[in-house]
PQR file with spaces between the fields and no chain letter, atoms N, CA, C, O and H, PARSE charges and radii, in Angstrom:
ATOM       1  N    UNK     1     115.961  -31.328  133.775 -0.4000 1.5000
ATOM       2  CA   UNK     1     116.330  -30.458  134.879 -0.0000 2.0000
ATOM       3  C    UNK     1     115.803  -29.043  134.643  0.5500 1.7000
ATOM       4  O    UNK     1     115.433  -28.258  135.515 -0.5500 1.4000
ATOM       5  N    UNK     2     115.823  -28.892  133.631 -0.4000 1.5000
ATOM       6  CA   UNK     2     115.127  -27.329  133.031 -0.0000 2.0000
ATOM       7  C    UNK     2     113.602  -27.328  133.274  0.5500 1.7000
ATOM       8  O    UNK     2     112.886  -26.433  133.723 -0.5500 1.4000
ATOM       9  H    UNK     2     116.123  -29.530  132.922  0.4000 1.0000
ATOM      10  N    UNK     3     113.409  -28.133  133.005 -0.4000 1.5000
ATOM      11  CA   UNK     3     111.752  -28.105  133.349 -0.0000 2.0000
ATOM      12  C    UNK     3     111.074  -27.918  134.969  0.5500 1.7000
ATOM      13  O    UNK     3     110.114  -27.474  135.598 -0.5500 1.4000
ATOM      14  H    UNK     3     113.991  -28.860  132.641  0.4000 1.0000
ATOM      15  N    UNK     4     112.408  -28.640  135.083 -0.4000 1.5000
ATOM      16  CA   UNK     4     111.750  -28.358  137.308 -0.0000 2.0000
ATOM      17  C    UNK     4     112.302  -27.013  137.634  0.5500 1.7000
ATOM      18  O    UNK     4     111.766  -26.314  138.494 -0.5500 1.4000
ATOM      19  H    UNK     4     113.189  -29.001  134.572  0.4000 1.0000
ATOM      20  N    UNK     5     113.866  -26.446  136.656 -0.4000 1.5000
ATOM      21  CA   UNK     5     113.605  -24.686  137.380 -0.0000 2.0000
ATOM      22  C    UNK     5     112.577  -23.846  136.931  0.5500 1.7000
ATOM      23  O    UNK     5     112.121  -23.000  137.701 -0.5500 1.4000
ATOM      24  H    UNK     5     114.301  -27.014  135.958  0.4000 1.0000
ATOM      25  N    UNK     6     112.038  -23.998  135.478 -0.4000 1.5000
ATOM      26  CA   UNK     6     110.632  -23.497  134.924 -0.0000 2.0000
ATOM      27  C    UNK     6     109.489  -23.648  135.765  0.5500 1.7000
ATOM      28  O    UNK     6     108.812  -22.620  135.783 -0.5500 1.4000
ATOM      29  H    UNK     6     112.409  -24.685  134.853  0.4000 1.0000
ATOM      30  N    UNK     7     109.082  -24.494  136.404 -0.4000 1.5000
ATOM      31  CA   UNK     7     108.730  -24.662  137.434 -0.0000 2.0000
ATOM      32  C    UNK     7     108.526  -24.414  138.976  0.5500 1.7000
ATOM      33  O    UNK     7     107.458  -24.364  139.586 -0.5500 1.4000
ATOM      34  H    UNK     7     109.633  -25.329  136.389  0.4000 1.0000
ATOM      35  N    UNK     8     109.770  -24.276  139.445 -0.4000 1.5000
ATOM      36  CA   UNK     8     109.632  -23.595  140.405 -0.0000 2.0000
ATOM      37  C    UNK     8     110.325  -21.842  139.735  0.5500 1.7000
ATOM      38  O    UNK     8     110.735  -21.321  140.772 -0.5500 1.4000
ATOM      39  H    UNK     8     110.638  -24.317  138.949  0.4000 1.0000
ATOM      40  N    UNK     9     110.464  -21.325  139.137 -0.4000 1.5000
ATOM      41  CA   UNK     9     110.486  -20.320  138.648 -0.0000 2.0000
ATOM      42  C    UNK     9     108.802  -19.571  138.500  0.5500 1.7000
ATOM      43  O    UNK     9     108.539  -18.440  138.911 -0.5500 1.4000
ATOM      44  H    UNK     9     110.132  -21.748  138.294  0.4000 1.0000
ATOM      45  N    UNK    10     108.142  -20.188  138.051 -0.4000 1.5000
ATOM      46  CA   UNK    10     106.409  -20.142  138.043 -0.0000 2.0000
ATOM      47  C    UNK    10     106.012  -19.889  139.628  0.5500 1.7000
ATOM      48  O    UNK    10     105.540  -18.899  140.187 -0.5500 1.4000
ATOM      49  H    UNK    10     108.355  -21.106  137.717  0.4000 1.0000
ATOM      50  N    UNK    11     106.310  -20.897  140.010 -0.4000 1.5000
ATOM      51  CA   UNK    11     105.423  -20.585  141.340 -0.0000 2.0000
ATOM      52  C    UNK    11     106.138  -19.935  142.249  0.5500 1.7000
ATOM      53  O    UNK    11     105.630  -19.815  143.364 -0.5500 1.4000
ATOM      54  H    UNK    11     106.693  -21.701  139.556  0.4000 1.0000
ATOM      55  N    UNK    12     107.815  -19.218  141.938 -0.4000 1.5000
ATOM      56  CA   UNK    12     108.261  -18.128  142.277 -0.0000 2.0000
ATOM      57  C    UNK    12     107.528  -16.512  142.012  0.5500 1.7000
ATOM      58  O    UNK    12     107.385  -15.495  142.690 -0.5500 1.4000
ATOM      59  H    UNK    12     108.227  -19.316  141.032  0.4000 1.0000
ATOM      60  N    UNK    13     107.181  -16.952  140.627 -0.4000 1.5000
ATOM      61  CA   UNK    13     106.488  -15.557  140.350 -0.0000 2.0000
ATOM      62  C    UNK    13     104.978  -15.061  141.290  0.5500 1.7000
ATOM      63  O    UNK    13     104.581  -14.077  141.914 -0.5500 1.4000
ATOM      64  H    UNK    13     107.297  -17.778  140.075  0.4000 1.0000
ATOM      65  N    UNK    14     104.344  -16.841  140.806 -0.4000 1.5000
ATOM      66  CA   UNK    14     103.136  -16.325  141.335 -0.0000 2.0000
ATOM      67  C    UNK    14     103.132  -16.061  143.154  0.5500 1.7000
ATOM      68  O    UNK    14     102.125  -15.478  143.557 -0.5500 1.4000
ATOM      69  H    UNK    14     104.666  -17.640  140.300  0.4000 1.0000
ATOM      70  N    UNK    15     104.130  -16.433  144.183 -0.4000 1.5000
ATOM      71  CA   UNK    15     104.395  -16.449  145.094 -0.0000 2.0000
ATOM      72  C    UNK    15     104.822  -14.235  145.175  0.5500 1.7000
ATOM      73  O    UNK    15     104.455  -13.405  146.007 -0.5500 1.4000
ATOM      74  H    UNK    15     104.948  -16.907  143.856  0.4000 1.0000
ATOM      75  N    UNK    16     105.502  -14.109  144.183 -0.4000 1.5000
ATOM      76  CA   UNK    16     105.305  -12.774  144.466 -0.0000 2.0000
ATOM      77  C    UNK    16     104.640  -12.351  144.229  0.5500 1.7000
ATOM      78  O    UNK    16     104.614  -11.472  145.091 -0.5500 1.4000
ATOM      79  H    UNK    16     105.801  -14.783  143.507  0.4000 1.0000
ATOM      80  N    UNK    17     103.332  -12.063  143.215 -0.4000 1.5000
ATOM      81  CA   UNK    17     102.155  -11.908  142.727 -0.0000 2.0000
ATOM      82  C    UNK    17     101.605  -11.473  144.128  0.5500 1.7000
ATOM      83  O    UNK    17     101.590  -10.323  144.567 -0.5500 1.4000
ATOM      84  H    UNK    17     103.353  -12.777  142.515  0.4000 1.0000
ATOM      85  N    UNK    18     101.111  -12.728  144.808 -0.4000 1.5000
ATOM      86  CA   UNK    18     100.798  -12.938  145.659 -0.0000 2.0000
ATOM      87  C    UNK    18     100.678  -12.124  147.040  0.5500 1.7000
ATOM      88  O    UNK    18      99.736  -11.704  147.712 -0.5500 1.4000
ATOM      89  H    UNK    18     101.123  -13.662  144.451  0.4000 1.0000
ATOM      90  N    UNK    19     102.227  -12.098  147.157 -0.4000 1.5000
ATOM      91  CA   UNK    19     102.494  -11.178  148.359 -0.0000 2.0000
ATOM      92  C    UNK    19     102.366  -10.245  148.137  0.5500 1.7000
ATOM      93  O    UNK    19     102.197   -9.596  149.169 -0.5500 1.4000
ATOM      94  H    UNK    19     102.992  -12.439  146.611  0.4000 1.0000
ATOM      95  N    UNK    20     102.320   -9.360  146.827 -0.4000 1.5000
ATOM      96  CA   UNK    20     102.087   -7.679  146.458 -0.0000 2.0000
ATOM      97  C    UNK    20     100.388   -7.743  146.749  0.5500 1.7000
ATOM      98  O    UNK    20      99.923   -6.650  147.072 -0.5500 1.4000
ATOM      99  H    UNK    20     102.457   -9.887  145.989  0.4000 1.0000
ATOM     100  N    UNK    21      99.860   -8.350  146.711 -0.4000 1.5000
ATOM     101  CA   UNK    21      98.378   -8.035  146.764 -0.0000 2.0000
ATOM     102  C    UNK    21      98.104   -7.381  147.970  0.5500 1.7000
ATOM     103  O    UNK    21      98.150   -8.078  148.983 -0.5500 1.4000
ATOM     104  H    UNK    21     100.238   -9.238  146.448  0.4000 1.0000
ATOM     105  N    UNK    22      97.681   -5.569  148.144 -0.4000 1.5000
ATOM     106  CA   UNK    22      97.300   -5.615  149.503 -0.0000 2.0000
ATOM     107  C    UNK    22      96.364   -5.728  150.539  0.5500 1.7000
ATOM     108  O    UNK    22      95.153   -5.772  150.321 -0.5500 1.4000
ATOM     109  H    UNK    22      97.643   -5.003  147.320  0.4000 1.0000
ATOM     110  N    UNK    23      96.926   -5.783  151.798 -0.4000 1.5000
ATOM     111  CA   UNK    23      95.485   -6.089  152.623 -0.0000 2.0000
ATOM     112  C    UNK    23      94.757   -5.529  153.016  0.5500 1.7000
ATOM     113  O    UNK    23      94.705   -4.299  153.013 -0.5500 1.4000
ATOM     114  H    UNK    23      97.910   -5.747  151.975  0.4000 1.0000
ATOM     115  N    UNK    24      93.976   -6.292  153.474 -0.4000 1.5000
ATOM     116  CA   UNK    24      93.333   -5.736  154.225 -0.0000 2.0000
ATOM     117  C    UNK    24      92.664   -6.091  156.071  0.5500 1.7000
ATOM     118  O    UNK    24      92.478   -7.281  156.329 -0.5500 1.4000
ATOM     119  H    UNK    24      94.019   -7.291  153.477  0.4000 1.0000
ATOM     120  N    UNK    25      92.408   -5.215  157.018 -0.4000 1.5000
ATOM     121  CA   UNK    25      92.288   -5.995  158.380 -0.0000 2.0000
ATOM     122  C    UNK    25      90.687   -6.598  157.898  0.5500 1.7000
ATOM     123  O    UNK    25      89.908   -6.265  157.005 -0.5500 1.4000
ATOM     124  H    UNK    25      92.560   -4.249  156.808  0.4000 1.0000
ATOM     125  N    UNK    26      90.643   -8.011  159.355 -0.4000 1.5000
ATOM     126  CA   UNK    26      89.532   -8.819  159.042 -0.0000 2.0000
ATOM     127  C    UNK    26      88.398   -7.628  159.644  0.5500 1.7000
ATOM     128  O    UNK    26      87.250   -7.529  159.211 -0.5500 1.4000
ATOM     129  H    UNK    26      91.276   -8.281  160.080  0.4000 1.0000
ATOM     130  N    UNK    27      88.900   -6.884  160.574 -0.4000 1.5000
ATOM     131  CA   UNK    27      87.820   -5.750  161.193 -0.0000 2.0000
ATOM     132  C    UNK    27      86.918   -4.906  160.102  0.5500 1.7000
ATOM     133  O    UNK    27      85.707   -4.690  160.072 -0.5500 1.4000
ATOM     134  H    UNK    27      89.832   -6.965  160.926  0.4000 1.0000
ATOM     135  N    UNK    28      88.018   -4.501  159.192 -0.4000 1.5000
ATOM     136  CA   UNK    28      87.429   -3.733  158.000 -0.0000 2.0000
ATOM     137  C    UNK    28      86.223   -4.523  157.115  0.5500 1.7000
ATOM     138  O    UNK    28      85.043   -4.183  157.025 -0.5500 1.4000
ATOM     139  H    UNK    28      89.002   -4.677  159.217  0.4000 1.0000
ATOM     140  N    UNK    29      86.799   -5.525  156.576 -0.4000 1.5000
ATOM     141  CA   UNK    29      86.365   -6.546  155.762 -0.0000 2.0000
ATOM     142  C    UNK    29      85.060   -7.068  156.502  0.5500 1.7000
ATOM     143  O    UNK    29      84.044   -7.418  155.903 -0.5500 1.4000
ATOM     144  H    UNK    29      87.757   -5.801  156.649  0.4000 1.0000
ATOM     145  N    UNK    30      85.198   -7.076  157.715 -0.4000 1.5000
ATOM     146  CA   UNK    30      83.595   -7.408  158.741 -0.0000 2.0000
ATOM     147  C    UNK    30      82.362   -6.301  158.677  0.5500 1.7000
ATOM     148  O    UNK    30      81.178   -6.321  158.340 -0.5500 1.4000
ATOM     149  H    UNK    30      86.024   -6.792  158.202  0.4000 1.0000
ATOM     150  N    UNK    31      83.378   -5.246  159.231 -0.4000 1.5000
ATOM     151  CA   UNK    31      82.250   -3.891  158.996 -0.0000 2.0000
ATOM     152  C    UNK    31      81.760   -3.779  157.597  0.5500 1.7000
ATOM     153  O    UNK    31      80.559   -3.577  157.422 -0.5500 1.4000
ATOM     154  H    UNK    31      84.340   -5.230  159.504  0.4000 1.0000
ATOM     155  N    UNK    32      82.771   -3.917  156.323 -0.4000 1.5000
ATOM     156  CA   UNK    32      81.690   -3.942  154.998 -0.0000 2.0000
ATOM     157  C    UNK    32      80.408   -4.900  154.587  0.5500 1.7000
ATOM     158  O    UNK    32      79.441   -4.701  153.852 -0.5500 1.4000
ATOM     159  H    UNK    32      83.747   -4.081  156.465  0.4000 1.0000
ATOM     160  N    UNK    33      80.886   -6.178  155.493 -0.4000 1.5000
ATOM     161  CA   UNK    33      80.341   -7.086  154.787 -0.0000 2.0000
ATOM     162  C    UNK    33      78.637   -6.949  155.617  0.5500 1.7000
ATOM     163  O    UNK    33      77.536   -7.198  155.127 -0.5500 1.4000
ATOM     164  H    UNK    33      81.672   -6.339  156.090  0.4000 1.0000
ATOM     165  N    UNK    34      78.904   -6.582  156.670 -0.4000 1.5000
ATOM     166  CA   UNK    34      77.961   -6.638  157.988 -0.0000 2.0000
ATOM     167  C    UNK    34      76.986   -5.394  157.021  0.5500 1.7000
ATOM     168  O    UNK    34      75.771   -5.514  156.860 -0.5500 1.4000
ATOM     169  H    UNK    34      79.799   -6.380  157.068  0.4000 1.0000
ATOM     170  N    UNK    35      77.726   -4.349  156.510 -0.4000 1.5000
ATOM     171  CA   UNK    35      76.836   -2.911  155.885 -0.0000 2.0000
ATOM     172  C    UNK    35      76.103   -3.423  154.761  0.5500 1.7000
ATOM     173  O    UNK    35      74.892   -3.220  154.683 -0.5500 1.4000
ATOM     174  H    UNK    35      78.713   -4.252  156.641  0.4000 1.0000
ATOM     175  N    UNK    36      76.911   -4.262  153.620 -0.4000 1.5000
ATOM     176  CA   UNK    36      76.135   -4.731  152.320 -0.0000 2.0000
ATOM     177  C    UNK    36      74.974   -5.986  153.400  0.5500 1.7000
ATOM     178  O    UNK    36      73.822   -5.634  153.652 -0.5500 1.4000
ATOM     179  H    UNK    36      77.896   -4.428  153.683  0.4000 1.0000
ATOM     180  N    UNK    37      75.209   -6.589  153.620 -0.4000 1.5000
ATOM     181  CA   UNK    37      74.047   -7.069  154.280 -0.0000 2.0000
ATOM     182  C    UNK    37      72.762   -6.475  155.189  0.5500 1.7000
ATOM     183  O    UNK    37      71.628   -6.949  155.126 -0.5500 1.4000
ATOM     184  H    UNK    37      76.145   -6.876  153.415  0.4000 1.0000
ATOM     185  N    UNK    38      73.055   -5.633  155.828 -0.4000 1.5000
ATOM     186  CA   UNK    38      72.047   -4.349  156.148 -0.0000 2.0000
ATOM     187  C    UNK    38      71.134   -3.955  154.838  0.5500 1.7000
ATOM     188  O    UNK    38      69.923   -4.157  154.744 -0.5500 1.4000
ATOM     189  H    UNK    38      73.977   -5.248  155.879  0.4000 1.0000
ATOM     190  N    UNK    39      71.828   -3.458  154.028 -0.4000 1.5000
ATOM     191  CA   UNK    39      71.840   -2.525  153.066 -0.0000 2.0000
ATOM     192  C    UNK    39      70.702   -3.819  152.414  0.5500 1.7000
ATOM     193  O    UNK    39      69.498   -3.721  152.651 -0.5500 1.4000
ATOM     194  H    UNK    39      72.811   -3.294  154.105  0.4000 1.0000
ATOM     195  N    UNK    40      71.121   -4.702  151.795 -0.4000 1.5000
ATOM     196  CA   UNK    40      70.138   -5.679  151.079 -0.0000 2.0000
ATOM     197  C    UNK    40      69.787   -6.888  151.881  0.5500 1.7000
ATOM     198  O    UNK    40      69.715   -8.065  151.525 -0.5500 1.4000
ATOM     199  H    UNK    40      72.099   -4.781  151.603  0.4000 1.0000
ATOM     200  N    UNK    41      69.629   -6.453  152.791 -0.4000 1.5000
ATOM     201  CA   UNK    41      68.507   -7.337  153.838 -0.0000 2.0000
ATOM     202  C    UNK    41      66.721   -7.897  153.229  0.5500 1.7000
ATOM     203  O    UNK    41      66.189   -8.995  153.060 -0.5500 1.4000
ATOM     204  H    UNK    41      69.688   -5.497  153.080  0.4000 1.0000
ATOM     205  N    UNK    42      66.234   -6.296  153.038 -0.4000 1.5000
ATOM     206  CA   UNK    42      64.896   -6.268  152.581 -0.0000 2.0000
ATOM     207  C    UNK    42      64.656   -7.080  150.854  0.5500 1.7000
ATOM     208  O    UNK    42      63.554   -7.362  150.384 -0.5500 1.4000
ATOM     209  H    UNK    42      66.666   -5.405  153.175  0.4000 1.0000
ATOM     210  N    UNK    43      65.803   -7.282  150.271 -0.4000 1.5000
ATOM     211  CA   UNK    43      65.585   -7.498  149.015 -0.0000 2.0000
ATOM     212  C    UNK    43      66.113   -9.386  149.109  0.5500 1.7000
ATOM     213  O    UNK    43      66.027  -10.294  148.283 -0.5500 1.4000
ATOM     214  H    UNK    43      66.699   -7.053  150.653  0.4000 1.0000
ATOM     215  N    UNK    44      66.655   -9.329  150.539 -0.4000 1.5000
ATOM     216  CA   UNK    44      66.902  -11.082  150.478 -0.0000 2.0000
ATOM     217  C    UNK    44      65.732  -12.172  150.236  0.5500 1.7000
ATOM     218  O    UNK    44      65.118  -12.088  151.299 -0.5500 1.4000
ATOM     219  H    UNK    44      66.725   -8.591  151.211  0.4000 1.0000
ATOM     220  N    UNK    45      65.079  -13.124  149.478 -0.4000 1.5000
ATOM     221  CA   UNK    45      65.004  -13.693  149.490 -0.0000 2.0000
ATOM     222  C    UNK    45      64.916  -14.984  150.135  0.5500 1.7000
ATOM     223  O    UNK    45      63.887  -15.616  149.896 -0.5500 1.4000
ATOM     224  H    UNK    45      65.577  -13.193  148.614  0.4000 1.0000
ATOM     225  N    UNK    46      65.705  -15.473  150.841 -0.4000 1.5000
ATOM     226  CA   UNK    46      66.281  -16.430  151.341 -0.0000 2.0000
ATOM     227  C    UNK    46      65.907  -16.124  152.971  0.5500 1.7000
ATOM     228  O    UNK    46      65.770  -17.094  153.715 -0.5500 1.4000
ATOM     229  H    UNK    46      66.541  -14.960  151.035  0.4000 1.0000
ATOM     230  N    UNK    47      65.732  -14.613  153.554 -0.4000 1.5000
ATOM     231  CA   UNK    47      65.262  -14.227  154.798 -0.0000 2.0000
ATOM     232  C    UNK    47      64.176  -13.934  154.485  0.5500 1.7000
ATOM     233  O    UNK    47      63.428  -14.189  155.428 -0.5500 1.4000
ATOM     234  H    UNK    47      65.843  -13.825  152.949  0.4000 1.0000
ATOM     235  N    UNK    48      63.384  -13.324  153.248 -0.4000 1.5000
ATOM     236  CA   UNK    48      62.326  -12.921  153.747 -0.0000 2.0000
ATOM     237  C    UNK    48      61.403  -13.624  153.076  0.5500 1.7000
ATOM     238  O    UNK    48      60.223  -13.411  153.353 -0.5500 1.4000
ATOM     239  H    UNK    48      63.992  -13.117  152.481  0.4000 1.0000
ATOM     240  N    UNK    49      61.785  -14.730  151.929 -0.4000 1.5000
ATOM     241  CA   UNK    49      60.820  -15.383  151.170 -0.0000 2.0000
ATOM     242  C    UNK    49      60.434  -14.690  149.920  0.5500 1.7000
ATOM     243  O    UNK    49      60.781  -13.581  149.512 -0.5500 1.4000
ATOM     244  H    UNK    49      62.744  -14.903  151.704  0.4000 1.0000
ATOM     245  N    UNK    50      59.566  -15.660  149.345 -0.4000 1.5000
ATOM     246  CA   UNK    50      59.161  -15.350  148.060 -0.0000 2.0000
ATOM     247  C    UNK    50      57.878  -14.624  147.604  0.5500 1.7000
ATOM     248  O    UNK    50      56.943  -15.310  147.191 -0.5500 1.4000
ATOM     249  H    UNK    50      59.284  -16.560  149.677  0.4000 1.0000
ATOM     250  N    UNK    51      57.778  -13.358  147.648 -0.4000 1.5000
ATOM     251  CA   UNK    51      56.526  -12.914  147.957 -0.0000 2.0000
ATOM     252  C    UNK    51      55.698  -13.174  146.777  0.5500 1.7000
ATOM     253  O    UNK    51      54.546  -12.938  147.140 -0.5500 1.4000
ATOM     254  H    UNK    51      58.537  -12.800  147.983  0.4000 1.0000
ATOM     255  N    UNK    52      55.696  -13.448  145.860 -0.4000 1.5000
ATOM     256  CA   UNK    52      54.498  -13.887  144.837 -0.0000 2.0000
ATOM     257  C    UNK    52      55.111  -15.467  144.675  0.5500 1.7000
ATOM     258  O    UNK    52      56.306  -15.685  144.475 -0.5500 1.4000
ATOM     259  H    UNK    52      56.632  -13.640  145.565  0.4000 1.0000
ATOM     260  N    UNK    53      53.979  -16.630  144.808 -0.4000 1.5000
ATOM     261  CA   UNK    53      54.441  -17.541  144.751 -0.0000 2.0000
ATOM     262  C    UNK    53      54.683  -18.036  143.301  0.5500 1.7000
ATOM     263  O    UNK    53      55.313  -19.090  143.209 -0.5500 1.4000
ATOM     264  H    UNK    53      53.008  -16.453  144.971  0.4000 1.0000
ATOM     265  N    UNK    54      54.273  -17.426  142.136 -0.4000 1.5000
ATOM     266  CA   UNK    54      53.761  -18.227  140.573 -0.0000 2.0000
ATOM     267  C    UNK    54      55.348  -17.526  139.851  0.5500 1.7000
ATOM     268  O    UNK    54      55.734  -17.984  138.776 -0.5500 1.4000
ATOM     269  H    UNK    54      53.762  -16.570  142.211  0.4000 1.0000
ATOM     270  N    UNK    55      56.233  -16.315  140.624 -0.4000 1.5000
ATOM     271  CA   UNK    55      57.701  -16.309  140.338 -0.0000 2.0000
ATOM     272  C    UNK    55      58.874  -17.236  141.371  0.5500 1.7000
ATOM     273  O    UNK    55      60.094  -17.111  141.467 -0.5500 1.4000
ATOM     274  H    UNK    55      55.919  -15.942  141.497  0.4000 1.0000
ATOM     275  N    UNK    56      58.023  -18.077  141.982 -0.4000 1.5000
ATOM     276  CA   UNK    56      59.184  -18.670  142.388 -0.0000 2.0000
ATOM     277  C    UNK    56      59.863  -19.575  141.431  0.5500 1.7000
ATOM     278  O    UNK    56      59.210  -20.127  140.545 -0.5500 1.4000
ATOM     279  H    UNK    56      57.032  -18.178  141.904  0.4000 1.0000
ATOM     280  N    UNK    57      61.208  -19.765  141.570 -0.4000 1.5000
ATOM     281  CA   UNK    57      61.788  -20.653  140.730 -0.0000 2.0000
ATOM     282  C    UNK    57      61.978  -21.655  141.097  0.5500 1.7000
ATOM     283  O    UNK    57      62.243  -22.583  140.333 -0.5500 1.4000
ATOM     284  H    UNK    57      61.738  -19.317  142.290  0.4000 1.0000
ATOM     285  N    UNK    58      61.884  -21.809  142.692 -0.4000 1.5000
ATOM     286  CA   UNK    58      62.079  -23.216  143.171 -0.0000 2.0000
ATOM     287  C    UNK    58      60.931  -24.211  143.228  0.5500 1.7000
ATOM     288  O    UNK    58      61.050  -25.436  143.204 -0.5500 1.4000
ATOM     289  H    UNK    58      61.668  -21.055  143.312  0.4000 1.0000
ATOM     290  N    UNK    59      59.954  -23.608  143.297 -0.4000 1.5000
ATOM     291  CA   UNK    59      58.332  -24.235  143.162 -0.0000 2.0000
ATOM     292  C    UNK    59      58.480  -25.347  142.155  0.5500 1.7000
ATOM     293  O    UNK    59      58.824  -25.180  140.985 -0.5500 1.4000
ATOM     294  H    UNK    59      59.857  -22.613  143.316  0.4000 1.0000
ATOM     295  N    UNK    60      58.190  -26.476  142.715 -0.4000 1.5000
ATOM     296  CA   UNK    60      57.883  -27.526  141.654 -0.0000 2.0000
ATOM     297  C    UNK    60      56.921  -27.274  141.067  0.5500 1.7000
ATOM     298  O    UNK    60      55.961  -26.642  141.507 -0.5500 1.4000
ATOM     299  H    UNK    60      57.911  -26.612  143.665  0.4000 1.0000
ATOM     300  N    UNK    61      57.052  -27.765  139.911 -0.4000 1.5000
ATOM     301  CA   UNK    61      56.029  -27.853  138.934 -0.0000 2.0000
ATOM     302  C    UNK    61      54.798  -28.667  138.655  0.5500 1.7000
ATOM     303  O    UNK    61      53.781  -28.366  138.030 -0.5500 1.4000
ATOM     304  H    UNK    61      57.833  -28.278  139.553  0.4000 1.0000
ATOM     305  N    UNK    62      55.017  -29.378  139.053 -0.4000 1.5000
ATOM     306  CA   UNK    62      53.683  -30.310  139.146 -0.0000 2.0000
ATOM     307  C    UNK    62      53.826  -31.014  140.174  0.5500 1.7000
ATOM     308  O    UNK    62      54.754  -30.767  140.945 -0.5500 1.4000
ATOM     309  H    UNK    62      55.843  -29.622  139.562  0.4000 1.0000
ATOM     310  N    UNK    63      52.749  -32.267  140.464 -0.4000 1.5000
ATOM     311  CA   UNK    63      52.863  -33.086  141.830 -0.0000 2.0000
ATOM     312  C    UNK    63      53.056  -34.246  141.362  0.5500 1.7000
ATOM     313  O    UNK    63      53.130  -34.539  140.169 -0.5500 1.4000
ATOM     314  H    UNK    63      51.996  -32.467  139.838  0.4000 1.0000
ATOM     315  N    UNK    64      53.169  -35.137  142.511 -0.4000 1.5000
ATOM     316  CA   UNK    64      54.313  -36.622  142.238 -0.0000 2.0000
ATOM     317  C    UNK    64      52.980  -37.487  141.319  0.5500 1.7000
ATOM     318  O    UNK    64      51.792  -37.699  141.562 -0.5500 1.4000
ATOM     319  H    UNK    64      53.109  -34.898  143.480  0.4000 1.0000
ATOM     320  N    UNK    65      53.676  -37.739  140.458 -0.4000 1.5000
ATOM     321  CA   UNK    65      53.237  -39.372  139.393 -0.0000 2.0000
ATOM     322  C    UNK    65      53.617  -40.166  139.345  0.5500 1.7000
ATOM     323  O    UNK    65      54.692  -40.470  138.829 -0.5500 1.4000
ATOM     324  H    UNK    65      54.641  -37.567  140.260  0.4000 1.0000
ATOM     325  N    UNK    66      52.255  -41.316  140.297 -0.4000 1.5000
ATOM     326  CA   UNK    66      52.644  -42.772  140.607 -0.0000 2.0000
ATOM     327  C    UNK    66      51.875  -43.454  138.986  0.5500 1.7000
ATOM     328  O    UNK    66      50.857  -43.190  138.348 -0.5500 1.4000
ATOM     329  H    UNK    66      51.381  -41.069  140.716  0.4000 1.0000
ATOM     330  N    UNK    67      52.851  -44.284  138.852 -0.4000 1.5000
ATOM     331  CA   UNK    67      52.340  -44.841  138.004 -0.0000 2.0000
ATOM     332  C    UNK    67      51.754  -46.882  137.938  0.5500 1.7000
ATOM     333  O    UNK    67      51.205  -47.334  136.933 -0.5500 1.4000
ATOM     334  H    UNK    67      53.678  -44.499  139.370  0.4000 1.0000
């Protein structure tokens, strides 16, 4: 029986943990995320490609061997 109030005693705590964390609005959290993406747009990769091809990392390495 001790072990199930240890238990929910735990996820009492972390339940307040929890709720002290503060927030923040999704408006805010949009406008930052929208700015760091502005901000490193030009350095993306993934939008703008790989401009020297012999540092790509995804480039296979050799071509298919039928044997």
């Amino acid at each position: 029986m001790s072990s199930a109030v240890a238990g929910q005693q735990k996820i009492l705590e972390q339940l307040q943990l929890e709720a002290s964390v503060p927030r923040k609005n999704v408006s805010e959290c949009v406008a930052d995320m929208m700015k760091f993406i502005d901000e490193n747009l030009p350095n993306d990769c993934l939008v703008n490609g790989i401009p020297n091809k012999k540092n790509n990392p995804f480039q296979e390495k050799s071509g298919c061997d039928i044997l």
